[in-house]
Structure formats: structure tokens, C-alpha cells
N, CA, C and O atoms as a GROMACS GRO file, in nm:
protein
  424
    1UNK      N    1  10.805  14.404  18.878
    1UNK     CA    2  10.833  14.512  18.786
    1UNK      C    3  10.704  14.590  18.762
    1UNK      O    4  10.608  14.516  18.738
    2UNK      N    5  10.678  14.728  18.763
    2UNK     CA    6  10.597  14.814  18.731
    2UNK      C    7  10.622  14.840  18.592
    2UNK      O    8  10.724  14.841  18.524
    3UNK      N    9  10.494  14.860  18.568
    3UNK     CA   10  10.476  14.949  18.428
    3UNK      C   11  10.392  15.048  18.447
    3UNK      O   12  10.314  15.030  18.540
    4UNK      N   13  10.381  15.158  18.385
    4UNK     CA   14  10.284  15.255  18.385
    4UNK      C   15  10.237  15.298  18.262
    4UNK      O   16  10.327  15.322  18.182
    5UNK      N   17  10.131  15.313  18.225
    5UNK     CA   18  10.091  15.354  18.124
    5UNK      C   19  10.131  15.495  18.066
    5UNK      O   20  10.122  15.603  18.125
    6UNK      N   21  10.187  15.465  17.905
    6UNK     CA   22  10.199  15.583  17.848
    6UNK      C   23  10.119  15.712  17.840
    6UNK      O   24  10.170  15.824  17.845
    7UNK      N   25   9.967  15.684  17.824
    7UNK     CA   26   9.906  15.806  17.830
    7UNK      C   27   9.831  15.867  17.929
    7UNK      O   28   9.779  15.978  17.916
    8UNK      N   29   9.822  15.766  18.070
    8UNK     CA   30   9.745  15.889  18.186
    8UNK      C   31   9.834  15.873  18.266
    8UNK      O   32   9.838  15.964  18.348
    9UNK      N   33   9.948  15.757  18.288
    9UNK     CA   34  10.026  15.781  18.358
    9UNK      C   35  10.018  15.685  18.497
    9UNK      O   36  10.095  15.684  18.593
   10UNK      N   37   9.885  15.597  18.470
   10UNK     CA   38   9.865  15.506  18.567
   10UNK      C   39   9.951  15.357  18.572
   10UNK      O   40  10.037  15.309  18.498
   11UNK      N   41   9.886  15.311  18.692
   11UNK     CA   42  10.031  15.161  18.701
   11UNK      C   43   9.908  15.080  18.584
   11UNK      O   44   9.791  15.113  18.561
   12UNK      N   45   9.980  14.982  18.537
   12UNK     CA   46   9.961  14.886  18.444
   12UNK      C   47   9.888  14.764  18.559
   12UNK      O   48   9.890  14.750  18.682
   13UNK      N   49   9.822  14.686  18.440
   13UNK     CA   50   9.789  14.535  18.526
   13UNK      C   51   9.809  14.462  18.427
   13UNK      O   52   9.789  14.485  18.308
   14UNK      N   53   9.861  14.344  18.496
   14UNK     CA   54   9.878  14.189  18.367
   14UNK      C   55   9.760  14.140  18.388
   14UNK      O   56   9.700  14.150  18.496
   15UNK      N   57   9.706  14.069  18.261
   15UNK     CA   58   9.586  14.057  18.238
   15UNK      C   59   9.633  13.936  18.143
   15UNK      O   60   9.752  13.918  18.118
   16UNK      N   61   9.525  13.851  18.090
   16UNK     CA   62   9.551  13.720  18.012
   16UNK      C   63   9.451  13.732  17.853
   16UNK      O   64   9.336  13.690  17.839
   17UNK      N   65   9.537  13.804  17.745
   17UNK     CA   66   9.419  13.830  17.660
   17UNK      C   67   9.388  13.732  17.535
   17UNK      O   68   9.410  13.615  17.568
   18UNK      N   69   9.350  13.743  17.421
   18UNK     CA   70   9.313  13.591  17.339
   18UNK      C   71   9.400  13.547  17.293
   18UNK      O   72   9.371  13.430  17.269
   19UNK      N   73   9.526  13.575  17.253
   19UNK     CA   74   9.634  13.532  17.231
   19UNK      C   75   9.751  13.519  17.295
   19UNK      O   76   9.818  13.422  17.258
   20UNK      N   77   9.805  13.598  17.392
   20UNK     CA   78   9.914  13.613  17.490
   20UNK      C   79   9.881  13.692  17.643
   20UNK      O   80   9.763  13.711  17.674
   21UNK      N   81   9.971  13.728  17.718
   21UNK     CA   82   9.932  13.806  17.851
   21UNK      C   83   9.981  13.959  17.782
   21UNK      O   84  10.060  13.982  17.690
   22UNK      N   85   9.912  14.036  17.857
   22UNK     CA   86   9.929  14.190  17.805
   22UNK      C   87   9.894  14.287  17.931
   22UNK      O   88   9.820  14.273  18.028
   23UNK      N   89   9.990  14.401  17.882
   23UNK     CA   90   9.982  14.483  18.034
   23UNK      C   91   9.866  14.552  17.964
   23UNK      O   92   9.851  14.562  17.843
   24UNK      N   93   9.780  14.601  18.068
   24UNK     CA   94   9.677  14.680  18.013
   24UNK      C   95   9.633  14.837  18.152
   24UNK      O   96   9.658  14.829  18.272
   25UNK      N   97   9.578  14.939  18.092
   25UNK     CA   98   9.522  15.055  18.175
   25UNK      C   99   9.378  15.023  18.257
   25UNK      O  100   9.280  14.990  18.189
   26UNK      N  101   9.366  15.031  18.388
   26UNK     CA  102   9.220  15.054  18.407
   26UNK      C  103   9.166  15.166  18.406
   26UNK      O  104   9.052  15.156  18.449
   27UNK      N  105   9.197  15.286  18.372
   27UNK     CA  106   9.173  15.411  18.325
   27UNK      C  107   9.130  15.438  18.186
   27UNK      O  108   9.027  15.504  18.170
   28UNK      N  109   9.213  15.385  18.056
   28UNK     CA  110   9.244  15.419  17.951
   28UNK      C  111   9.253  15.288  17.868
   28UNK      O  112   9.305  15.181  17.898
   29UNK      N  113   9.169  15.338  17.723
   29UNK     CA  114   9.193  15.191  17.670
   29UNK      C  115   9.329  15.093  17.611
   29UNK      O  116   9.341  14.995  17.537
   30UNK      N  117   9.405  15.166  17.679
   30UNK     CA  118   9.567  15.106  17.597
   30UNK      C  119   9.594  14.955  17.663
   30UNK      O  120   9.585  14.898  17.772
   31UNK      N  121   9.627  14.932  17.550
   31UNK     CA  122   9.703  14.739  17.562
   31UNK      C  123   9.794  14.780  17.513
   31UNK      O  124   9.798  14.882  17.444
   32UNK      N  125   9.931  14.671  17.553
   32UNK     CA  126  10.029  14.632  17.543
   32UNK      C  127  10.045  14.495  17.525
   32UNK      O  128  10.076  14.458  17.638
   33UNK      N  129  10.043  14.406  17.460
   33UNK     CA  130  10.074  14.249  17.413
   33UNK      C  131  10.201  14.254  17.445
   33UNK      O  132  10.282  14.343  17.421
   34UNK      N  133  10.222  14.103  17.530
   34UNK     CA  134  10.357  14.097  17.586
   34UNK      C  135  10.394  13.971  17.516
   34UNK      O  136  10.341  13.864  17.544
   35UNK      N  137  10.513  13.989  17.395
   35UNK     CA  138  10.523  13.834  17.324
   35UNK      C  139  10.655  13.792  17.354
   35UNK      O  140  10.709  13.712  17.279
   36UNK      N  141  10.720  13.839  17.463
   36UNK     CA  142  10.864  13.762  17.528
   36UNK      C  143  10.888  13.812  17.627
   36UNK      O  144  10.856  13.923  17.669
   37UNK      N  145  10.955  13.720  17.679
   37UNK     CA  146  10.975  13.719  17.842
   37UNK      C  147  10.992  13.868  17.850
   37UNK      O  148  11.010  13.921  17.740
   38UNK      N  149  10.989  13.960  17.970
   38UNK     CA  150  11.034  14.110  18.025
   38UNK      C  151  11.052  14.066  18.186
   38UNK      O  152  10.974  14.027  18.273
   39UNK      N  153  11.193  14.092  18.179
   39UNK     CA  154  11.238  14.115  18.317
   39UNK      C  155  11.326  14.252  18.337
   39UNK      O  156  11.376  14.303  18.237
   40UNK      N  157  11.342  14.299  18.440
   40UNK     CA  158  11.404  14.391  18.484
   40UNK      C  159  11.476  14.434  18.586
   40UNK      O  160  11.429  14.539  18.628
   41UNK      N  161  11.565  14.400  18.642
   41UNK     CA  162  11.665  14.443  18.764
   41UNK      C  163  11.701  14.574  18.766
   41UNK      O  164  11.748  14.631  18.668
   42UNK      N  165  11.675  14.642  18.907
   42UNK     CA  166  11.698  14.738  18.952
   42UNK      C  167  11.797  14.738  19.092
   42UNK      O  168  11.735  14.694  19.189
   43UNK      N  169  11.931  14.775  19.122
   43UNK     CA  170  11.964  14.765  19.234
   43UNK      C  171  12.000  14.874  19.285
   43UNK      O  172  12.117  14.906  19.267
   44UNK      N  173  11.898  14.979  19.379
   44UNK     CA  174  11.904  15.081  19.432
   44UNK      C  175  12.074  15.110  19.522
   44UNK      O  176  12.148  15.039  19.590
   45UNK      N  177  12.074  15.241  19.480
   45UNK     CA  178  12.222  15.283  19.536
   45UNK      C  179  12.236  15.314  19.680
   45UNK      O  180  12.164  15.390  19.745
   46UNK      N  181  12.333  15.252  19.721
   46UNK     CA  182  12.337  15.184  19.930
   46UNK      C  183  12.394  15.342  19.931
   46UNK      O  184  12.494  15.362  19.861
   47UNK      N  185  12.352  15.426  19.986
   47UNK     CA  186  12.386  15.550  20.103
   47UNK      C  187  12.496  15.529  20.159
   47UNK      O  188  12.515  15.414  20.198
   48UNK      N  189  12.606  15.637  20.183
   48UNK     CA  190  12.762  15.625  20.230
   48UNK      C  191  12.698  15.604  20.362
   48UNK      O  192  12.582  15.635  20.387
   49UNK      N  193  12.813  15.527  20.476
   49UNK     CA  194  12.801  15.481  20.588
   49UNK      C  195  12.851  15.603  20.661
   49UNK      O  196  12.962  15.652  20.643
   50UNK      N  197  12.766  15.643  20.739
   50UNK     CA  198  12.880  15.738  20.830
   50UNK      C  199  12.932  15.686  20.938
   50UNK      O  200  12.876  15.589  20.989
   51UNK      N  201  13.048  15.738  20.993
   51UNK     CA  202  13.112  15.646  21.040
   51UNK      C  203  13.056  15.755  21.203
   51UNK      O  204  13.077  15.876  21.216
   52UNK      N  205  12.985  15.665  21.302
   52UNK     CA  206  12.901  15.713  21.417
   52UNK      C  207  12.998  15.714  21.544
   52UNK      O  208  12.959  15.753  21.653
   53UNK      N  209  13.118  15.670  21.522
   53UNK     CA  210  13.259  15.721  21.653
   53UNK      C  211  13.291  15.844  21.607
   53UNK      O  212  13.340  15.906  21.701
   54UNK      N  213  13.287  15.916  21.498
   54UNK     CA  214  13.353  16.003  21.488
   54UNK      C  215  13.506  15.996  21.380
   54UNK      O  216  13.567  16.096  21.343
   55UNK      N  217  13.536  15.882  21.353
   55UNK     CA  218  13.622  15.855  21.268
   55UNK      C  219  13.773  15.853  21.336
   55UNK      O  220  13.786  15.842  21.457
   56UNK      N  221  13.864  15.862  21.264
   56UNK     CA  222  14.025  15.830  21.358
   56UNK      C  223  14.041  16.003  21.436
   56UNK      O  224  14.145  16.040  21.490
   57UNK      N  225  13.921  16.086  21.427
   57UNK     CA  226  13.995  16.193  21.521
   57UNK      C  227  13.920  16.160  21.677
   57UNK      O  228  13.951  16.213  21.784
   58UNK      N  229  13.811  16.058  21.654
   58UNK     CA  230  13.772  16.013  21.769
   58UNK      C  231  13.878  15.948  21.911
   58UNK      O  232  13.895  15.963  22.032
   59UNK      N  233  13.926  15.877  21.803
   59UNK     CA  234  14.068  15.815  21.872
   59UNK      C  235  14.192  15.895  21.989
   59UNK      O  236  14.234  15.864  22.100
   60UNK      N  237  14.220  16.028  21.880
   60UNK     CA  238  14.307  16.094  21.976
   60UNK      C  239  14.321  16.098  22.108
   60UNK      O  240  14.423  16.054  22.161
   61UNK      N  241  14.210  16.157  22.185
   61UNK     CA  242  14.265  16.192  22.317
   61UNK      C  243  14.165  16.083  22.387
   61UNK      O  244  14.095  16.126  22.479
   62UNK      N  245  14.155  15.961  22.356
   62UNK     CA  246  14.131  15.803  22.468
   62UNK      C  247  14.212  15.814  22.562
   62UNK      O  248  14.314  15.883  22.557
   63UNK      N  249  14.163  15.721  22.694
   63UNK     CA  250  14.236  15.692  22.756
   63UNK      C  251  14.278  15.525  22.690
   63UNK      O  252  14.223  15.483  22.588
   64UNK      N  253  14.414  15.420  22.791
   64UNK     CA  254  14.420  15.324  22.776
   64UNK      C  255  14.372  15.228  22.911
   64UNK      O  256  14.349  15.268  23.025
   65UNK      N  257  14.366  15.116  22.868
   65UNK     CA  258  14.321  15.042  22.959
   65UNK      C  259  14.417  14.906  22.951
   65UNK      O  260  14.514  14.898  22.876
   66UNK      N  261  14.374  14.801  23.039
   66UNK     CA  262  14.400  14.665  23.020
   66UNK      C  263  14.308  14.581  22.988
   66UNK      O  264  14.234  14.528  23.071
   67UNK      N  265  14.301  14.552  22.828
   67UNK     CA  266  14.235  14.458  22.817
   67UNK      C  267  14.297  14.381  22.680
   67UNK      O  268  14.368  14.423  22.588
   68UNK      N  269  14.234  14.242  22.710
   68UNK     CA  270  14.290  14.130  22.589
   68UNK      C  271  14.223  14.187  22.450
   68UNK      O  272  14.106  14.221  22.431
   69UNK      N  273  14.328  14.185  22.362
   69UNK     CA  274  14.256  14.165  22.224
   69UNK      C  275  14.230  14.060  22.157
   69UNK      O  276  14.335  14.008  22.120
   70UNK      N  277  14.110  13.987  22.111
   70UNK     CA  278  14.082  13.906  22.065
   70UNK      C  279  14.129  13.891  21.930
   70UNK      O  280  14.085  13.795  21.867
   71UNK      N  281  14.232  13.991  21.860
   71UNK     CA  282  14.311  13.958  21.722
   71UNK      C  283  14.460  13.885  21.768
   71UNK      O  284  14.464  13.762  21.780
   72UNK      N  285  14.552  13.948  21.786
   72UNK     CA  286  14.683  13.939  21.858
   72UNK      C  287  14.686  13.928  22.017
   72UNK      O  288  14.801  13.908  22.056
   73UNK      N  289  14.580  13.936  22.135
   73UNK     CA  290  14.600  13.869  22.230
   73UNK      C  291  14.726  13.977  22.295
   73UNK      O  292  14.807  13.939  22.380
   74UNK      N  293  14.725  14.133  22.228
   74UNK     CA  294  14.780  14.176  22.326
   74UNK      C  295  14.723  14.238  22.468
   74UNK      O  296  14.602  14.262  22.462
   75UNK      N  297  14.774  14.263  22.571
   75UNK     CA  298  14.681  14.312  22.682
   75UNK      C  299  14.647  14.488  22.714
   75UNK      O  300  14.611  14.535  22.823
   76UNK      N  301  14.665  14.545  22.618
   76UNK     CA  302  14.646  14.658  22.610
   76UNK      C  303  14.580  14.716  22.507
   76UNK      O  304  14.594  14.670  22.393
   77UNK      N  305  14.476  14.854  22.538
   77UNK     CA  306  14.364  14.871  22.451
   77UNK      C  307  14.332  15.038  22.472
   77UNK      O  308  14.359  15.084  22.583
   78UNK      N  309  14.293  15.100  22.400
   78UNK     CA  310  14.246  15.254  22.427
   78UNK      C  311  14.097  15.213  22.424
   78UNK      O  312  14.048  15.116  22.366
   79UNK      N  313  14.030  15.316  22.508
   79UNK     CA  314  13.876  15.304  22.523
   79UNK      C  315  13.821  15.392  22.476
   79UNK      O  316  13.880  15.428  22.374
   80UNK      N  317  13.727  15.455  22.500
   80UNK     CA  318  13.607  15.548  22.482
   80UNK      C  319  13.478  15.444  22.521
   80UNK      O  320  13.477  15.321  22.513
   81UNK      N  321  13.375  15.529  22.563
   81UNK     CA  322  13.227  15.487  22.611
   81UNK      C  323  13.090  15.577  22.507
   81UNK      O  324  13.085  15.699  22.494
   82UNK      N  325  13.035  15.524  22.473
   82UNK     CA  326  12.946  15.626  22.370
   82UNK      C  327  12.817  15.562  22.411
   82UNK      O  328  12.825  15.440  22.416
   83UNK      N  329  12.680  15.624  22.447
   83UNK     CA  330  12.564  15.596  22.444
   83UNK      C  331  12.492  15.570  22.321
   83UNK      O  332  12.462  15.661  22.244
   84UNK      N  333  12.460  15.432  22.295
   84UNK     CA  334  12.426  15.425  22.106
   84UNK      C  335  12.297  15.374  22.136
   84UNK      O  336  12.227  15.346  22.039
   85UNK      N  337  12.230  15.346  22.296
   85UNK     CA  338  12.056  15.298  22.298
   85UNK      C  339  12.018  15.400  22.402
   85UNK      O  340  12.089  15.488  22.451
   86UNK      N  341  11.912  15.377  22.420
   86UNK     CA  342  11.852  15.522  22.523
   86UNK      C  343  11.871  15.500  22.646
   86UNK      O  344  11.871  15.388  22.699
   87UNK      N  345  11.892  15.623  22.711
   87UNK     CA  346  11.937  15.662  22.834
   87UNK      C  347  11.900  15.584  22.925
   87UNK      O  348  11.957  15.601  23.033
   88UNK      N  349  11.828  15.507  22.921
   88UNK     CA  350  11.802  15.355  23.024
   88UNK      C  351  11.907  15.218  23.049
   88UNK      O  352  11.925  15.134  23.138
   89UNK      N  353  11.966  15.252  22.915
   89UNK     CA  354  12.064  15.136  22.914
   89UNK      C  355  12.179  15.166  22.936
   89UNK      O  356  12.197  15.287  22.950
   90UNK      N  357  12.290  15.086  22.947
   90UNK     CA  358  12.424  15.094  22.990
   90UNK      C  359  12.465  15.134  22.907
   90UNK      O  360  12.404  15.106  22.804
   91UNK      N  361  12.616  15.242  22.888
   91UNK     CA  362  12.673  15.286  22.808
   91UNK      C  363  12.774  15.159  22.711
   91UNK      O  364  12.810  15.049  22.755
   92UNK      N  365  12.799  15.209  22.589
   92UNK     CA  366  12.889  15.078  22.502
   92UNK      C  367  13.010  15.182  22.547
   92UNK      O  368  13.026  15.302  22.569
   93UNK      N  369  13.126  14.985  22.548
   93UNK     CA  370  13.219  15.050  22.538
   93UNK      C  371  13.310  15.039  22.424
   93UNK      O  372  13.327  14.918  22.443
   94UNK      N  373  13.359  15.055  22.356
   94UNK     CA  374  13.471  15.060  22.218
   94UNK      C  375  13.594  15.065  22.243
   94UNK      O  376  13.639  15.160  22.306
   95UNK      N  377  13.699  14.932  22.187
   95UNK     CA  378  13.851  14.935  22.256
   95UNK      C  379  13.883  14.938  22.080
   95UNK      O  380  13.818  14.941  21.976
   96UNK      N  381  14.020  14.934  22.122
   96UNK     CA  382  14.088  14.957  21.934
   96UNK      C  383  14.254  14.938  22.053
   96UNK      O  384  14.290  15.009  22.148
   97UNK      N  385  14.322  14.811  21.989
   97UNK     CA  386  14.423  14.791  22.032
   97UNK      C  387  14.509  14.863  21.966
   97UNK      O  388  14.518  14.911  21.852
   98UNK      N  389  14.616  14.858  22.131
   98UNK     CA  390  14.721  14.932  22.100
   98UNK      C  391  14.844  14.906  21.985
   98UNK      O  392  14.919  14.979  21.921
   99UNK      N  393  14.822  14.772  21.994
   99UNK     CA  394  14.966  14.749  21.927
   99UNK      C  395  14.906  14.666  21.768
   99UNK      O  396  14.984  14.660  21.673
  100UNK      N  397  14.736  14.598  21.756
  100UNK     CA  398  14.754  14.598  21.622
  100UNK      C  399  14.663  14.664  21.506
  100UNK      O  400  14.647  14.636  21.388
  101UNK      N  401  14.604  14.774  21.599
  101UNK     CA  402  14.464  14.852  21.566
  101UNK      C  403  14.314  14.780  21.568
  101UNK      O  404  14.219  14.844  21.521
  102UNK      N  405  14.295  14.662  21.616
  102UNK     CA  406  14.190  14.583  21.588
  102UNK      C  407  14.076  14.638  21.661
  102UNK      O  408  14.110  14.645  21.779
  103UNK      N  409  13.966  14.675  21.647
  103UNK     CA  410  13.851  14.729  21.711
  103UNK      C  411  13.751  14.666  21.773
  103UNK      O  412  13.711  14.598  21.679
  104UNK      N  413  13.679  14.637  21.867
  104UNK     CA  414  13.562  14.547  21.920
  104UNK      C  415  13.468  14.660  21.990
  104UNK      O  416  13.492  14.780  21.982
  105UNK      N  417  13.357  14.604  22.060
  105UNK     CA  418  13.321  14.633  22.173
  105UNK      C  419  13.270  14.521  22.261
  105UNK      O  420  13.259  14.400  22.239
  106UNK      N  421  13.237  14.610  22.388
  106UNK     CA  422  13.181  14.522  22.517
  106UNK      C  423  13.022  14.568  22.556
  106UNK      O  424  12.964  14.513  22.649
   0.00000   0.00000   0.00000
């Protein structure tokens, strides 16, 4: 946990003074005596995911293929191929079954 000092605006340091621990300025003569616990949780807000296929209009015009789905084990699948590492590597491929929507890749 940070603190900053009220009057120049600098970060605080814990320090051990004659009676208790206290945040104090190395700029400025301000103390703060700390006489009970201080904690503080902060849980920064997670950024919407974008969705990097393109979302269900990606889907439309796939072709299909034959392949097993590892949900329902049916043998049929729509594809698409998308480059998601650099042009050195093999293209991914992305199936989304036909019959129970389940998604993977290879």
C-alpha cells in the first residue's frame, strides 16, 4: 500500500518511531503515527475481452469439414484458418461443431 504525503505530494516511508511505526516524508517534516492495523485492497478493473475471430459473424460463410468433436463426438465441423503467431509459423485452425456448437482448435 502507498501513501503519499499530504503536503508535497511525495510517497511516504514506514519508519519505526518512539512509540509506534509511522509513515513519514523525506522531503517534508510530516509524521503520521500509525496506532492500528491499515490495510487496503485494490482490485483493478479487467478490460472487456475482444473477441479476436471476429465474433458469430465470423462464422457465416466457413467452409465444413470432417472432423471429430471432442464434446458430442460428432464427425462434422465448420473451419476457418487465422494467423495468430508470425508469419513463420503455421496457420491455427478453429472448428465449432456442427451439430453442438462446441469450439476447439488444432
Amino acid at each position: 500500500m502507498l501513501m503519499f504525503c499530504p503536503s508535497c505530494g511525495n510517497i511516504l516511508i514506514v519508519e519505526e518511531g518512539p512509540e509506534c511505526m509511522r509513515f513519514a516524508c523525506n522531503t517534508c517534516p510530516y509524521v503520521h503515527n500509525v496506532k492500528r492495523k491499515i490495510s487496503s485492497r485494490k482490485f483493478p478493473k479487467l478490460k472487456e475481452l475482444d473477441d479476436v475471430l471476429g465474433g458469430s459473424a465470423a462464422w457465416e460463410n466457413v467452409d465444413a469439414t470432417e472432423a471429430e468433436c471432442p464434446k458430442c463426438h460428432h464427425m462434422k465441423a465448420f473451419f476457418m484458418q487465422v494467423q495468430t503467431r508470425s508469419a513463420d509459423e503455421p496457420m491455427t485452425i478453429f472448428y465449432k461443431c456442427v451439430s453442438c456448437g462446441h469450439r476447439w482448435r488444432d
